[in-house]
DRENKOLZA-307086 format. One line per field, with one value per residue: residue number from 1; residue in one letter; chain; x, y, z of N, C-alpha, C, O in turn. Coordinates in Angstrom, 2 decimals. Layout:
% DRENKOLZA-307086
pos	c(NUM, ...)
code	c(a, ...)
unit	c(A, ...)
npx	c(X, ...)
npy	c(Y, ...)
npz	c(Z, ...)
capx	c(X, ...)
capy	c(Y, ...)
capz	c(Z, ...)
cpx	c(X, ...)
cpy	c(Y, ...)
cpz	c(Z, ...)
opx	c(X, ...)
opy	c(Y, ...)
opz	c(Z, ...)
//
This chain:
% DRENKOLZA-307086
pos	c(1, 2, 3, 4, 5, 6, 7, 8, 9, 10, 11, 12, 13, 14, 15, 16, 17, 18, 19, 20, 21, 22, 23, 24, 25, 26, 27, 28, 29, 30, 31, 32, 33, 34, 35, 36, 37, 38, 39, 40, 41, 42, 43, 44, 45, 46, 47, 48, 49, 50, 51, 52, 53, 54, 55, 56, 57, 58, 59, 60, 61, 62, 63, 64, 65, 66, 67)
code	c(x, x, x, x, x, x, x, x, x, x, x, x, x, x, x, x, x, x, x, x, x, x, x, x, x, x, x, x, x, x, x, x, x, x, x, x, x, x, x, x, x, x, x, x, x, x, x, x, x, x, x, x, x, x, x, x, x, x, x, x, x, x, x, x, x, x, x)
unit	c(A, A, A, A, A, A, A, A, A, A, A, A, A, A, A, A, A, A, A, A, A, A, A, A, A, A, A, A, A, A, A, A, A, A, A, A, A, A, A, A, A, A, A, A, A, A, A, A, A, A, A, A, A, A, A, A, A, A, A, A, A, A, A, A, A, A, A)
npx	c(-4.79, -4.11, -1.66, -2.44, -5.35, -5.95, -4.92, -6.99, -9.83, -8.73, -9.69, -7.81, -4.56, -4.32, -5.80, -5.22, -2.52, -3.05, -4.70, -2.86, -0.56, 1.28, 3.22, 1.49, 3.26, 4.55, 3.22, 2.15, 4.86, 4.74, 5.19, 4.33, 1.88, 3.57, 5.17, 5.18, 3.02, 0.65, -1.06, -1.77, -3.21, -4.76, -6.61, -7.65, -9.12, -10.53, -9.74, -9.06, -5.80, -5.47, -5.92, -4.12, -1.82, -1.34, 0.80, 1.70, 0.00, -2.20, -5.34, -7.29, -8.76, -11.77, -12.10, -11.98, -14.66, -16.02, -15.62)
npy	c(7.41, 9.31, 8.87, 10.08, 10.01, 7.81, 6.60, 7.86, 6.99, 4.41, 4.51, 6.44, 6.59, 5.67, 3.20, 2.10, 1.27, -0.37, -2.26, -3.57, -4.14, -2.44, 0.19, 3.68, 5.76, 4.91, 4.21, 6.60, 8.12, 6.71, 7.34, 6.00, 3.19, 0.50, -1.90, -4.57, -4.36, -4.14, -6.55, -7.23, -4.72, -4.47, -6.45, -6.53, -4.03, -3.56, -2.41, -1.86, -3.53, -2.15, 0.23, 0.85, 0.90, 1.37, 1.84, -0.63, -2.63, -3.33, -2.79, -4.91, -5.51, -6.24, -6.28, -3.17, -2.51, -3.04, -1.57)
npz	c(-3.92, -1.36, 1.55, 4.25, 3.63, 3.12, 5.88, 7.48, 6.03, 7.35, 10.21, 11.88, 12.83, 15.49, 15.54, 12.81, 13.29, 15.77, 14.67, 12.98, 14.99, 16.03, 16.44, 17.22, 16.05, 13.98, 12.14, 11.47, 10.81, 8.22, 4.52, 2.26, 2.20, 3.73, 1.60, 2.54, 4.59, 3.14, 2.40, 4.75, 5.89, 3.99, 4.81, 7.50, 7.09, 4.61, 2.78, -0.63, -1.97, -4.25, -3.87, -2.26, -2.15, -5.64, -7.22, -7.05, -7.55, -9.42, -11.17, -12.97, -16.10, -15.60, -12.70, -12.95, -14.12, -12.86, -10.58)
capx	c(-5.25, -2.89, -1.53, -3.47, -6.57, -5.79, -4.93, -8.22, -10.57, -9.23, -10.03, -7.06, -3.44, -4.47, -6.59, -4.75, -1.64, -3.51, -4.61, -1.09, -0.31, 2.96, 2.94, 1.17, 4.31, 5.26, 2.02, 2.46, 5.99, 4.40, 5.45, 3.28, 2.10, 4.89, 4.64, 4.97, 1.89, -0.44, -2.10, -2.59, -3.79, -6.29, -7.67, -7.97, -10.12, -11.54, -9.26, -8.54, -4.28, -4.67, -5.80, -3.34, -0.37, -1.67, 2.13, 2.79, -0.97, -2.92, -6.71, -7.32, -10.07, -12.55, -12.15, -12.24, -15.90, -16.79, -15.86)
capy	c(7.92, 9.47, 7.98, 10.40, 9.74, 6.24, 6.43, 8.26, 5.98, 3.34, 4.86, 6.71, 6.07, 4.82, 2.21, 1.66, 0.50, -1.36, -3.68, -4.52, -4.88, -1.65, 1.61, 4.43, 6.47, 4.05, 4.30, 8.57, 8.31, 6.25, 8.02, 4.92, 2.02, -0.33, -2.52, -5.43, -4.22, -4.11, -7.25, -7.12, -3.62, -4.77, -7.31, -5.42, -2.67, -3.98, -1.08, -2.87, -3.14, -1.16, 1.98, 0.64, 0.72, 1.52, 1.49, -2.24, -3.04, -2.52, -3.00, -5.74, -4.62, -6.99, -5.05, -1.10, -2.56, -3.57, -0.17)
capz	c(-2.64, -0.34, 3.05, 5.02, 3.32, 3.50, 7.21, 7.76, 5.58, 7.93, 11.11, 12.32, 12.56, 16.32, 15.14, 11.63, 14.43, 16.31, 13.63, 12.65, 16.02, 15.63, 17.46, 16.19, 15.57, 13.13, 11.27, 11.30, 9.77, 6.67, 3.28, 1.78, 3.49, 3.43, 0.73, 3.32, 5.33, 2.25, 2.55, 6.52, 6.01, 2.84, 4.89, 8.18, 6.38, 3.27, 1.56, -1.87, -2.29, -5.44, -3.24, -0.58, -3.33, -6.72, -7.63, -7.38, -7.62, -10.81, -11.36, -13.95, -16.64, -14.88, -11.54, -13.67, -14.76, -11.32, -9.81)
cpx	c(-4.01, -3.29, -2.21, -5.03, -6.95, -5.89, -6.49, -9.73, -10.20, -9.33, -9.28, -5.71, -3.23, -5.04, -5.67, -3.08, -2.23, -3.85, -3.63, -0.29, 1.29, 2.32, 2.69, 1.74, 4.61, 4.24, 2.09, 3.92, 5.82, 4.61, 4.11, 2.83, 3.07, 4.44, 4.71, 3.89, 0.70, -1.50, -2.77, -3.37, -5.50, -7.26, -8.18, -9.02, -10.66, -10.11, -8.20, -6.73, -4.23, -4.80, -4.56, -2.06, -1.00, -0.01, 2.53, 1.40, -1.93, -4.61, -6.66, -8.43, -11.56, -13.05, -12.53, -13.84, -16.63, -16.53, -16.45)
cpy	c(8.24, 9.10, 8.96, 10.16, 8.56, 6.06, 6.28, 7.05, 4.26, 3.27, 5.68, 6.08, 5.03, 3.06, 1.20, 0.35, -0.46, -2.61, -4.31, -4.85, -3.69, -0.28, 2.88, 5.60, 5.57, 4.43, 6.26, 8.65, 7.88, 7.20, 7.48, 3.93, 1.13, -1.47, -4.01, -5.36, -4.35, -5.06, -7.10, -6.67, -4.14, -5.87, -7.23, -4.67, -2.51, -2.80, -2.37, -2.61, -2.12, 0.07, 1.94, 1.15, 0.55, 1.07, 0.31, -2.81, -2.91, -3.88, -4.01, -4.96, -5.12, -6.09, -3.86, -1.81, -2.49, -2.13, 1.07)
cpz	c(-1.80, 0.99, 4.04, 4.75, 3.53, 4.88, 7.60, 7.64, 6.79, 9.86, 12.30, 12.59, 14.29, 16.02, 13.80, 13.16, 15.42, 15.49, 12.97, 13.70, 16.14, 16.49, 16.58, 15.41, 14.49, 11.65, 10.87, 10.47, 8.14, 5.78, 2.25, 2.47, 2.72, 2.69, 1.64, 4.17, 4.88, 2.47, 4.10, 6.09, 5.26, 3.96, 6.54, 8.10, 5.31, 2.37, 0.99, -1.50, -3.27, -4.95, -2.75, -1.39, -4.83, -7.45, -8.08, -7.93, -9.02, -10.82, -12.41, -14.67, -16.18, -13.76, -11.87, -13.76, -13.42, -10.22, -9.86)
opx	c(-3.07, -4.39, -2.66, -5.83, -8.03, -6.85, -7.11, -10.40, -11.00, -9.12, -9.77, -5.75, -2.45, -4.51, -5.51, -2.98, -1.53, -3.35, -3.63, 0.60, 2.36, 1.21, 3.34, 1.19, 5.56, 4.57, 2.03, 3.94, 6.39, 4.14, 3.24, 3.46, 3.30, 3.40, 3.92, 3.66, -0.27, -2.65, -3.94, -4.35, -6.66, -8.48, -9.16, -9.85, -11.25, -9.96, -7.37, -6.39, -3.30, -4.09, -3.86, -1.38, -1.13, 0.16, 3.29, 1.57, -2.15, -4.80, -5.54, -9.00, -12.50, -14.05, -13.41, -14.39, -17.68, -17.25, -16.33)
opy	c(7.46, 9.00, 8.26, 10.15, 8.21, 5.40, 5.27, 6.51, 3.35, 2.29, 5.73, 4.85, 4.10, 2.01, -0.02, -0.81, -1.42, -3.73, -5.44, -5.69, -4.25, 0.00, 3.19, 6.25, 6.21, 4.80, 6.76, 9.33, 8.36, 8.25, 8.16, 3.71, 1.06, -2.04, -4.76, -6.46, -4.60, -4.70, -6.92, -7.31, -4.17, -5.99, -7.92, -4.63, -1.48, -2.81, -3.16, -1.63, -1.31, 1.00, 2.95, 2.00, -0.63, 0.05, 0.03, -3.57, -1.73, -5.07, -3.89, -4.00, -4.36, -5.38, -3.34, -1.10, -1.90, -1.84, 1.86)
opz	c(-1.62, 1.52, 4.94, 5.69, 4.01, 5.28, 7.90, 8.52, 7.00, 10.58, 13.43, 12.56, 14.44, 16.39, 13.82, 13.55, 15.75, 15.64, 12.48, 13.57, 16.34, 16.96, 15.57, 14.52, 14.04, 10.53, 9.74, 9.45, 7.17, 6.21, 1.69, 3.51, 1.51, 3.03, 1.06, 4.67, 5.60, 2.70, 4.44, 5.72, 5.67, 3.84, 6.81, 9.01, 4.98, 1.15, 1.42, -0.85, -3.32, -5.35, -2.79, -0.81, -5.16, -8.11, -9.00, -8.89, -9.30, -10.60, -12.92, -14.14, -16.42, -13.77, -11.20, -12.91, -13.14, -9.26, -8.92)
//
């Protein structure tokens, strides 16, 4: 999923900043979300880590069945 889609899905980059408590310029420069923000973010907005960061994150085969 890309970081605008991501942003979006979690309600704008206003909102996404507000729930980490950072300014929403910070959240608009994102490339990815910062691999230090992941969990906040996941648990913030339900959005799993492996959307959040597929990269570092990987689905188990348990989880693939369940999605």
């Amino acid at each position: 999923m890309s970081i605008k889609a991501i942003i979006k899905k979690a309600g704008g980059p206003s909102k996404v900043a507000r729930l980490l408590g950072i300014h929403h310029s910070a959240v608009l420069r994102w490339q990815d979300v910062p691999y230090e923000r992941v969990l906040e973010l996941e648990a913030a907005t339900g959005i799993p880590r492996e959307e959040l960061r597929p990269d570092f994150f990987k689905r188990t085969p348990t989880e693939e069945a369940r999605a």
